[in-house]
C-alpha positions as CSV (number, residue, x, y, z in Angstrom):
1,X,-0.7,-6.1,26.4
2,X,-2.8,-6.3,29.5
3,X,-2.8,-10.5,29.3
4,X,0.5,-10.5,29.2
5,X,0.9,-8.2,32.7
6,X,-1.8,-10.3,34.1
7,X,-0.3,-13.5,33.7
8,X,3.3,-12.3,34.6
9,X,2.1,-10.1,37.8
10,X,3.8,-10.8,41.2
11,X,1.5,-9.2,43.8
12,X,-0.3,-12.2,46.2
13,X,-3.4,-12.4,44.5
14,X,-1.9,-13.3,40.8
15,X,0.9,-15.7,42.5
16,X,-2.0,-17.6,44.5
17,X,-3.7,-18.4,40.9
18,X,-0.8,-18.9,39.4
19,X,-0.2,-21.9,41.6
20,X,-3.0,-23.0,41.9
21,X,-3.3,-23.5,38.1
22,X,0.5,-24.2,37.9
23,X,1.3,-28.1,36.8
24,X,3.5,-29.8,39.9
25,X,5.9,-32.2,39.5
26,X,4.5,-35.3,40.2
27,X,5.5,-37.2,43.1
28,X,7.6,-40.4,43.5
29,X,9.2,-42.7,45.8
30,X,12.9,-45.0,45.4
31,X,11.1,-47.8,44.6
32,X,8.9,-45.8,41.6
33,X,12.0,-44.1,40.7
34,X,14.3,-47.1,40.3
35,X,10.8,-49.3,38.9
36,X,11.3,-46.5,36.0
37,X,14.9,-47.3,35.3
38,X,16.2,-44.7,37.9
39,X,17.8,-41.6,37.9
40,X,17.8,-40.7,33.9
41,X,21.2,-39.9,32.6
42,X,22.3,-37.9,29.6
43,X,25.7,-36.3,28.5
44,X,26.8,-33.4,29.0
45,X,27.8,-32.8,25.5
46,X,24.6,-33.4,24.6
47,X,23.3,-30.3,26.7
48,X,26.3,-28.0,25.6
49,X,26.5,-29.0,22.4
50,X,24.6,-26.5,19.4
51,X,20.6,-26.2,19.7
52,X,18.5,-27.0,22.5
53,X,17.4,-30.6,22.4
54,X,19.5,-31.7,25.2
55,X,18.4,-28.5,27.2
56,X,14.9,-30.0,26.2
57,X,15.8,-33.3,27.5
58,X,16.8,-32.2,30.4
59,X,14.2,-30.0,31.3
60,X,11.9,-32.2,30.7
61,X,13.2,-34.6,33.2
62,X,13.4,-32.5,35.6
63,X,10.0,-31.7,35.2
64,X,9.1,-35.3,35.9
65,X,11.2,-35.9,38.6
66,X,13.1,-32.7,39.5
67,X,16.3,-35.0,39.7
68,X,18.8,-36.2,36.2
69,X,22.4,-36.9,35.9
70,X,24.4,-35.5,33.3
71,X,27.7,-37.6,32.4
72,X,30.8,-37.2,31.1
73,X,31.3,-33.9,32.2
74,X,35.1,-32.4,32.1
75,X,36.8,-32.8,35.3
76,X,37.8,-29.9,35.9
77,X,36.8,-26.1,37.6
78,X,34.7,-23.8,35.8
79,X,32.0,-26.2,34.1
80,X,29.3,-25.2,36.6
81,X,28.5,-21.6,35.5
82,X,28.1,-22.1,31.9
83,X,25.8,-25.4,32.3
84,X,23.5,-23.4,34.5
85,X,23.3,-20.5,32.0
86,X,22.7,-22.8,29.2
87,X,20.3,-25.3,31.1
88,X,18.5,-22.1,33.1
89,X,19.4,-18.6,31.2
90,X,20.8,-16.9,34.2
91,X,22.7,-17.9,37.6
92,X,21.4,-16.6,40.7
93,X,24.2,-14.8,43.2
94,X,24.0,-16.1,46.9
95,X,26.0,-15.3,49.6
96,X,28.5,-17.7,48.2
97,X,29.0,-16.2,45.2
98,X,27.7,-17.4,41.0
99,X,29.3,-20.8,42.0
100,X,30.3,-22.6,45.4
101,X,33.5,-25.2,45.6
102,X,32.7,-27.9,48.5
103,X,36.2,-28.6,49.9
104,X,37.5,-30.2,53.0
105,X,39.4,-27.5,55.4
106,X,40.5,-27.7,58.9
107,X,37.9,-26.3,61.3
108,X,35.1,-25.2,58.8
109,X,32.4,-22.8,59.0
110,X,30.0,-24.5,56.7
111,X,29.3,-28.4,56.8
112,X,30.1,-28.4,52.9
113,X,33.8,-28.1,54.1
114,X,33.5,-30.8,56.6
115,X,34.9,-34.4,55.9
116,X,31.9,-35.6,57.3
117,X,28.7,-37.0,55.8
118,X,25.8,-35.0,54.9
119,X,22.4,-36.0,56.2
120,X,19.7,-35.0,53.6
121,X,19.5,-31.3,53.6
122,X,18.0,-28.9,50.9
123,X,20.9,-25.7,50.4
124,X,19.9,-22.4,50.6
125,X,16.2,-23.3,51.7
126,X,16.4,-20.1,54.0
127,X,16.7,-17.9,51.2
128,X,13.9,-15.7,50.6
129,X,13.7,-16.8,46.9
130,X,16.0,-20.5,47.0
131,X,17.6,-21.2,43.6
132,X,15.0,-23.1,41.6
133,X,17.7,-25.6,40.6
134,X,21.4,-26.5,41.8
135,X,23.6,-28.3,40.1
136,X,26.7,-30.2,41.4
137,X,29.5,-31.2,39.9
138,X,31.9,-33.5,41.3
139,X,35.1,-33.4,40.2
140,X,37.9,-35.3,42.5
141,X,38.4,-36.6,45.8
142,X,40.6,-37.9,48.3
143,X,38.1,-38.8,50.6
144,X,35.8,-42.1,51.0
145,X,32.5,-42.0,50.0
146,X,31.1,-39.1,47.6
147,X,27.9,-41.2,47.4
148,X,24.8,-38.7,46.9
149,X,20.8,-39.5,47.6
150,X,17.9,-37.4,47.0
151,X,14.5,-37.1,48.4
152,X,11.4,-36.2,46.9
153,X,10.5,-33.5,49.2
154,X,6.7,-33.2,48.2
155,X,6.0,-37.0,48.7
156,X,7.9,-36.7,51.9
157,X,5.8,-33.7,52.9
158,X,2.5,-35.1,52.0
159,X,3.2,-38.5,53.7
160,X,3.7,-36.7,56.9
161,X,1.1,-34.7,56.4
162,X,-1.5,-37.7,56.0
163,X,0.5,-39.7,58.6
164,X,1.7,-37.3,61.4
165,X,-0.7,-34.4,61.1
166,X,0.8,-32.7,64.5
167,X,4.2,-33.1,63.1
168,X,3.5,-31.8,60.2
169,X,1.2,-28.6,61.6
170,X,4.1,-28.4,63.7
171,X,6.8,-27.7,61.1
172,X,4.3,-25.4,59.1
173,X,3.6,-23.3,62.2
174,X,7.0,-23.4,64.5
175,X,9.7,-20.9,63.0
176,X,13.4,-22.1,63.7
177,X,16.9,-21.7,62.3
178,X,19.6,-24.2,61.5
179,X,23.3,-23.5,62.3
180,X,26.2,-25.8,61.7
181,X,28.5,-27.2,64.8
């Protein structure tokens, strides 16, 4: 079916219309977010359990604002992997591996092992293709804190963009690298 090719093709012409008509998540601020009744939060049996309206649920609200809790999760290892395959079909390898455990060692490599607060960061951003979603499950700590934020990237970008035009033809145009100390 030539339609079907068409619409699934990958070469640059095809992906520049396909997002140009593709529909974007609209944007949002804290305020608008908690305004809403905040993050929206639904359980984790709800999502595993037979059929797909949790999956629905959730999908949806990530559609709206690419952020939702899921509660009530086991606490324990191995949970990760088999939401992601339910929630998204497939789990993308990285360099880390299907799934990643953030733990605090001595000396790390990677600021996930750190016992340090986490500035706002996106993972994996330097991949060619980033993971279209990442899920994190926490499970126990010994640590103080654990306290997570999000940001909603797009409104960030496009309030920079109206605000700080240099800055923000700066970031598009200057190429760098991060690398944890």
């Amino acid at each position: 079916d030539g339609e079907w090719l068409r619409s699934n093709a990958y070469d640059s012409a095809a992906l520049r219309q396909q997002m140009a008509s593709a529909q974007s998540t609209p944007s949002w601020t804290g305020d608008e977010l908690r305004a809403g009744g905040g993050i929206t939060r639904i359980e984790y049996s709800d999502v595993m359990q037979e059929g797909d309206a949790g999956v629905w649920r959730v999908l949806q609200e990530l559609q709206r604002t690419g952020v939702v809790v899921l509660g009530g999760a086991p606490r324990k290892s191995g949970i990760v992997g088999p939401l992601g395959e339910k929630l998204a079909g497939y789990l993308q390898e990285t360099l880390y591996g299907r799934t990643f455990n953030v733990k605090v060692v001595p000396n790390p490599h990677n600021a996930a092992y750190a016992p340090v607060p986490l500035p706002l960061h996106m993972d994996l951003c330097y991949y060619e293709a980033p993971p279209g979603f990442q899920f994190l499950h926490f499970i126990a700590t010994e640590c103080r804190g654990g306290a997570n934020a999000f940001v909603d990237m797009q409104a960030a970008v496009e309030r920079l963009r109206e605000r700080e035009p240099a800055a923000f033809d700066a970031l598009r145009r200057i190429k760098f690298t991060f690398h944890f100390k």
